[in-house]
C-alpha positions, 0 to 999 in steps of 0.5 A: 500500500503506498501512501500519498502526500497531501499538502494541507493549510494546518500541516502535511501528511507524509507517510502516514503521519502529520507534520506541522509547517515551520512558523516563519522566521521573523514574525512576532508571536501575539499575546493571549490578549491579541495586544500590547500590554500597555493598551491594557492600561490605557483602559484603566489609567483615567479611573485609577487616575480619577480614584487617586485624585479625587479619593486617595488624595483627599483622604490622605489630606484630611487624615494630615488636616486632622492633627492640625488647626486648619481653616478654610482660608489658610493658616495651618498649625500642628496640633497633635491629637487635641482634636480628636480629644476635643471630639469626645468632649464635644456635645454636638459631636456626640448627639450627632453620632447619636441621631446618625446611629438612631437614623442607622437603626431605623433606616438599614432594616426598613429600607432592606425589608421594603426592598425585599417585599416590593421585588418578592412582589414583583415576582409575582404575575401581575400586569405592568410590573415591569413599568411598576419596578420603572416607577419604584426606580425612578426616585433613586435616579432624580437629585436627591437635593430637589426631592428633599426641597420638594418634600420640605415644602410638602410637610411644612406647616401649613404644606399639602400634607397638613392641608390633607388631614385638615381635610379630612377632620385630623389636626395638623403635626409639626412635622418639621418643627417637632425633634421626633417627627423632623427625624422621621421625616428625614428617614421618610424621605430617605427611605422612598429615595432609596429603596428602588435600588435595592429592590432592583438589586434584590430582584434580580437576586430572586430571578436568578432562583430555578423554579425547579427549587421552589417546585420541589419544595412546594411537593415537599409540602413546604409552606410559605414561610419555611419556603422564605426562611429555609429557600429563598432568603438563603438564596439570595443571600448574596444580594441581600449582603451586598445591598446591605453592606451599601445601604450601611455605608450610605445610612452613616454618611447621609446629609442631604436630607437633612440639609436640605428639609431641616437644615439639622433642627429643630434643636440638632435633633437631625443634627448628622455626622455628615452635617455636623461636619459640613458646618463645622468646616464651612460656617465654623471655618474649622477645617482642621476639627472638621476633617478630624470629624471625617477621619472618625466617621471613616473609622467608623463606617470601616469597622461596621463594613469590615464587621459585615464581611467577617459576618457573612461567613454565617449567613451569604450562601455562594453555592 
């Protein structure tokens, strides 16, 4: 039997065996990536340029202000810790970590808990749900400083809120003029401004739930609640970690709301870290005390984020 060579484009088959083409000499063998390196960072140099800019930079900088007495208008003194010492003897320091830790508490369970029923909701049959999660969201993506001048005016005293129970026989509530009530405006407000985001999150989250799962519970004979307890919370486990961790972050840095509708009264009692911090540096041209005051809420902010990551080991389910 006499074989026969065939040319081929990948090789040659020479009695009987398969060879490969010598590569030609002088030509550059690519990259796994099709490219130079340095198109790779070409990509990446404007963020990381933005985040050493406008985020390292300025930490770095408030950090360095914090030892120092440093006003808005120049003039910088070393002063070591005195400032930070100063904070835990400053009332209005303290009773601002006491209404932001206050707005915490009420804010992060509800804004989770109302995310999470609206998009289980949602995940039901029903018509325009796809319109409904539009208009949940649409508040998460307006100016969070015209909503909150918006609602101000709402729930003046003499504003549409108070007009409406007048008309149907209800006194009118100081809402704005009334520690308690001014503070659950702020969390209010807070809460329809926010709450779209996560529910989109968490929506996707129990999209991405088989129903096979839920079926074979159902056969199971598993009711409603040991479904939600025992399938789909675990489940979805990792968004809810996800949008708890940022919706922390943001409940401990919140200042809008409160700069806006009350302005921190009446009598400091919406009085936030953040708006403390702004008026310290800005009205009290206290640069120095106020990046202090940046420097703890930091701290703080860090400790509860890293609490939550060394907690998810307990309850987030990634399989």
């Amino acid at each position: 039997m006499t074989f026969v060579s065939i040319d081929r484009a990948e090789g040659e088959v020479t009695g009987g065996s398969v060879t490969r083409p010598d590569r030609p000499r002088g030509r550059p063998r690519r990259r796994p990536l099709g490219g130079p390196r340095w198109v790779g960072w070409a990509f990446v140099l404007p963020g990381l340029v933005g985040l050493v800019v406008f985020i390292v930079v300025p930490q770095l900088a408030s950090l360095v202000l914090g030892f120092s007495d440093s006003t808005v208008l120049g003039g910088t003194e070393f002063t070591g810790w005195e400032n930070y010492a100063r904070l835990f003897r400053d009332p209005q320091f303290l009773n601002s970590v006491l209404v932001t830790a206050i707005f915490v508490l009420v804010y992060v369970p509800a804004n989770i808990a109302i995310s999470l029923a609206m998009a289980m909701w949602l995940q039901t049959r029903i018509a325009g749900r796809s319109w409904l999660r539009v208009i949940f969201l649409i508040p998460a993506l307006s100016p969070m400083v015209a909503n909150a001048a918006v609602f101000r005016l709402l729930f003046q005293q003499d504003g549409a809120v108070n007009q409406a129970l007048a008309a149907i026989g209800l006194a009118p509530i100081p809402w704005l003029s009334d520690g308690n009530w001014a503070l659950a405006v702020v969390i209010g407000v807070s809460l329809w401004q926010s709450f779209g985001y996560n529910m989109i999150v968490l929506g996707a989250g129990l999209d991405s739930i088989s129903p096979d799962v839920i079926a074979a519970s159902r056969i199971d004979g598993a009711g409603r609640f040991r479904r939600l307890f025992s399938i789909t919370l675990p489940l979805v486990s990792p968004a809810l970690f996800f949008t708890t961790v940022l919706t922390v972050i943001g409940a401990w840095s919140t200042f809008a709301q409160a700069y806006v509708i009350t302005g921190g009264g009446p009598g400091n009692s919406t009085m936030t870290i953040m708006l403390y911090l702004y008026q310290t540096a800005f009205s009290n041209n206290q640069l120095g005390y106020a990046s202090a005051i940046a420097t703890v809420l930091f701290v703080i902010i860090a400790i509860f984020t890293l609490f939550q990551l060394w907690g998810q080991k307990k309850w987030v389910h990634y399989d």
